[in-house]
C-alpha positions in Angstrom: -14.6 17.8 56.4 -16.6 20.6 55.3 -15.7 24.3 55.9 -17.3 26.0 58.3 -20.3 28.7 56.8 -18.8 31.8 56.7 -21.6 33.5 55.0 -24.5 35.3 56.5 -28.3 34.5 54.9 -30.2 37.6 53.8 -33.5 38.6 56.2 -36.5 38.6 54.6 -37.4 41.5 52.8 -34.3 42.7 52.6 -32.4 44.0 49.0 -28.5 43.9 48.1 -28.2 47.4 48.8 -30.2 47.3 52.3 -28.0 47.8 55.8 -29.7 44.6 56.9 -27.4 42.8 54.0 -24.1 44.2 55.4 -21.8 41.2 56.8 -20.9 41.5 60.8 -16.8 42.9 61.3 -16.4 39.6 62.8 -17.4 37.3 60.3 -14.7 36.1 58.2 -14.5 35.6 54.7 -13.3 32.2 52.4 -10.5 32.4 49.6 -8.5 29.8 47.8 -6.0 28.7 44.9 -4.7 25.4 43.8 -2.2 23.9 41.7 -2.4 21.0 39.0 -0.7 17.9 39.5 -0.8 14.7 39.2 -1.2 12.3 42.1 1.1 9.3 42.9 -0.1 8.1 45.8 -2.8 6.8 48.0 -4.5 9.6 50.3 -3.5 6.9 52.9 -0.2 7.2 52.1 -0.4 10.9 52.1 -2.0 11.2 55.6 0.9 8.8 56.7 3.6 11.1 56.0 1.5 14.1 57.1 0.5 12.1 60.8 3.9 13.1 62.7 2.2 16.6 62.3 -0.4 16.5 65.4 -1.7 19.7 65.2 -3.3 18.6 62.3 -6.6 17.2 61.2 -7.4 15.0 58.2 -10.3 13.0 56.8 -11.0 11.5 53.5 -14.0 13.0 51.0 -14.3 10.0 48.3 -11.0 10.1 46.4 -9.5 13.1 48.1 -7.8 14.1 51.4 -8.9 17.0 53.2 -6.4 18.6 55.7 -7.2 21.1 58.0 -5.0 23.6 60.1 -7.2 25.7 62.6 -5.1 28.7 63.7 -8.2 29.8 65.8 -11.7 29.1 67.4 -14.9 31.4 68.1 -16.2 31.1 71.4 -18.5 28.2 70.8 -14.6 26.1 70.1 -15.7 26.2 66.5 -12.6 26.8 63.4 -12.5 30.4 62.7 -9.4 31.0 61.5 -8.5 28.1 59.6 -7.4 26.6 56.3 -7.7 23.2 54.3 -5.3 21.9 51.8 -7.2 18.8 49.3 -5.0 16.3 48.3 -6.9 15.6 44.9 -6.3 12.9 42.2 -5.6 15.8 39.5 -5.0 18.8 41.6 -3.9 19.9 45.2 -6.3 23.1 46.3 -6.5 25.3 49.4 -9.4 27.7 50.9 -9.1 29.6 53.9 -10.4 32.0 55.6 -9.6 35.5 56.2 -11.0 37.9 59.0 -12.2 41.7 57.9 -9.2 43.1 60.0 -6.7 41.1 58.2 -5.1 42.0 54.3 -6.0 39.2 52.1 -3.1 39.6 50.3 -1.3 39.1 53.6 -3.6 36.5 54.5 -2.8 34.5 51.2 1.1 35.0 52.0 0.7 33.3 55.3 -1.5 30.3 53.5 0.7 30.0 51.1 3.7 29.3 52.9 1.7 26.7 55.1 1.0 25.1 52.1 4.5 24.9 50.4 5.5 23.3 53.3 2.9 20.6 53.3 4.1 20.1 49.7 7.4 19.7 50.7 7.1 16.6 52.9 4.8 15.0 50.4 7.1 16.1 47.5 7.0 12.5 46.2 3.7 11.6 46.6 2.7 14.1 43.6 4.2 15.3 39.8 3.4 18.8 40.2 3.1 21.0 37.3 5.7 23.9 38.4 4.0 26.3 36.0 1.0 26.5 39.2 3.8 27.2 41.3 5.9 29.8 39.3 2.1 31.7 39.5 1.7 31.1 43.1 5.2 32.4 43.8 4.9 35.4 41.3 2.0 36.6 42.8 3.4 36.2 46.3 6.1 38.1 45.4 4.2 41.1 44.0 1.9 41.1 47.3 5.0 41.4 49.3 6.4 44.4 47.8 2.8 46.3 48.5 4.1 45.6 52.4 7.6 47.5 51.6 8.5 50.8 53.7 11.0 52.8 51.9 13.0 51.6 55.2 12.4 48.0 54.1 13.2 49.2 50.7 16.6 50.8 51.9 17.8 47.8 53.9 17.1 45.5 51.1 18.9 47.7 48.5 21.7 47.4 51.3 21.5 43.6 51.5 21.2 43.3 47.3 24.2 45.1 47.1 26.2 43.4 49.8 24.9 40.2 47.8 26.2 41.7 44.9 29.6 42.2 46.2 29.9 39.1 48.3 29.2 37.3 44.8 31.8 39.3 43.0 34.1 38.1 45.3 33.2 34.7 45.6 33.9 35.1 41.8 37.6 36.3 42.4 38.3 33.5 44.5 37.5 30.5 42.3 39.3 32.8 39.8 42.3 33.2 42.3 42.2 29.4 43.1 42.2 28.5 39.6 45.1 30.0 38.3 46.9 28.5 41.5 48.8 25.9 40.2 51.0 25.1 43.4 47.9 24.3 45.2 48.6 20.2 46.5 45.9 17.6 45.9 45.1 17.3 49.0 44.1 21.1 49.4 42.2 20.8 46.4 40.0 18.1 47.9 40.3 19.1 51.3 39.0 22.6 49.7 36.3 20.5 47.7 35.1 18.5 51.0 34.3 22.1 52.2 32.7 23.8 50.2 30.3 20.8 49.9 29.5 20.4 53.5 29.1 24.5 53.5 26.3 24.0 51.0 24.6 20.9 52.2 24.7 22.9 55.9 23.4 25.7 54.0 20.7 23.4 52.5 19.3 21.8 55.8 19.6 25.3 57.5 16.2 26.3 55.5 14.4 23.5 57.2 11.5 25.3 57.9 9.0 24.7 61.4 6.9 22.0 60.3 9.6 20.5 58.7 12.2 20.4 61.7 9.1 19.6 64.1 8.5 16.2 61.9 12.5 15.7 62.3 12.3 15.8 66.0 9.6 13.3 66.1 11.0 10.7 64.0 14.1 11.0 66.0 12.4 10.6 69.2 10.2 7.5 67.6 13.3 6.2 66.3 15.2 6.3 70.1 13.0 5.3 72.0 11.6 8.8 73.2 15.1 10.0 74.1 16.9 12.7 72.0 20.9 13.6 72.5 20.9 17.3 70.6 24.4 17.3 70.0 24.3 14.1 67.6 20.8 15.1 66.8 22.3 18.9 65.4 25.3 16.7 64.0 23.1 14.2 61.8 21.4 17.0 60.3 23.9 20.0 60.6 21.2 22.1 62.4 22.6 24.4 64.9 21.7 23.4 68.6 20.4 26.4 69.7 17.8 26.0 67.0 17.4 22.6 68.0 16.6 23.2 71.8 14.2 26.0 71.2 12.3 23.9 68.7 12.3 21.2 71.8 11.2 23.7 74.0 8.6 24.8 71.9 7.7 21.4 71.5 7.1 20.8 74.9 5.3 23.9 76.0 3.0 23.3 73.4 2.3 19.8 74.5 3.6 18.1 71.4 6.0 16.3 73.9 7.1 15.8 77.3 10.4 16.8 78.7 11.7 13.6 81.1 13.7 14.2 84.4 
């Protein structure tokens, strides 16, 4: 899987600094990054656990697998707006492209989180070196604040404080339930049970898309096509309403079809 040519050829005749040289508003350009890590599994194995995601495409290039997300076609139904994530022996790299009306640094953002979450269902199949990431993020991170209105920048401040204040307080209580002595066993561990299940809902509420799409399927392969939301929401502590729009979504895309 190759990426589509992105570049315009120079007309004979014509110099660097020529008008003839100048690329068309339409035409998009290619970026990329990658990561190093080291590869524990086969790319067949990979493209296993990445198959429950059909709007993908994948194909092998000798030792690596090549997956492609197109976001967007030209008129002739060809990838415009695209990226492909390699699944390499040593490293795990990403180019994509970006159109002249876009940021880049937006652009990247948007790649980026793509490809975190394709990491995150094949979190086994590699030992990433979290250095690459720590970069990836950092950089994210600074293109994000270029984005911030001094309204954004307001809220935040509004939210940092609130998180502030909500952690001084959290801080109180264990404080206030440690020096409660008259507190009964099974309140402790009834208190215990809680605050577990508070952060293991907590945990499985940052399921992102993808992630809760490959859910779905597996459930639905699993039971024969059928899906109950209520025990479905209850297995994984996702709220329903999420659940049903995701199913929705689902279906109106053409990923499934709704029965009856």
């Amino acid at each position: 899987m190759a990426l589509p040519n992105t570049q315009q050829s120079t007309p004979r005749g014509a110099t660097p600094s020529s008008p003839a040289t100048a690329p068309m508003p339409s035409v998009p350009t290619v970026s990329g990054f990658r990561i190093f890590a080291k590869r524990q599994k086969t790319p067949a194995e990979i493209s296993q656990r990445l198959s429950e995601l059909s709007f993908l495409e994948m194909s092998t290039d000798k030792d690596a697998l090549l997956v492609l997300n197109v976001e967007s076609r030209d008129i002739q139904k060809n990838p415009y707006m695209f990226s492909v994530v390699s699944f390499l022996p040593g490293s795990i790299e990403a180019k994509y492209t970006c159109m002249p009306s876009t940021s880049p640094k937006r652009r990247r953002i948007e790649v980026l989180r793509h490809f975190l979450n394709l990491l995150t269902i094949t979190e086994d199949c590699y030992s990433v070196k979290m250095q690459g990431i720590y970069q990836l993020l950092e950089a994210a991170i600074s293109d994000m604040t270029e984005y911030s209105s001094v309204e954004y920048d307001r809220l935040f401040g509004m939210y940092d404080s609130q998180k502030s204040e909500s952690a001084s307080m959290q801080k109180k209580l264990r404080e206030a339930n440690e020096g409660n002595a008259a507190l009964s066993k099974e309140n402790f561990e009834l208190k215990s049970k809680n605050d577990e299940l508070t952060l293991k809902l907590r945990s499985l509420e940052t399921f992102s898309d993808p992630v809760l799409t490959l859910k779905i399927q597996e459930w639905l392969s699993e039971h024969k096509g059928e899906i109950n939301i209520a025990d479905f929401s209850k297995v994984y502590n996702i709220p329903e309403n999420r659940v049903e729009q995701m199913l929705n979504k689902l279906v109106t895309e053409g990923y499934i079809e709704s029965k009856g």
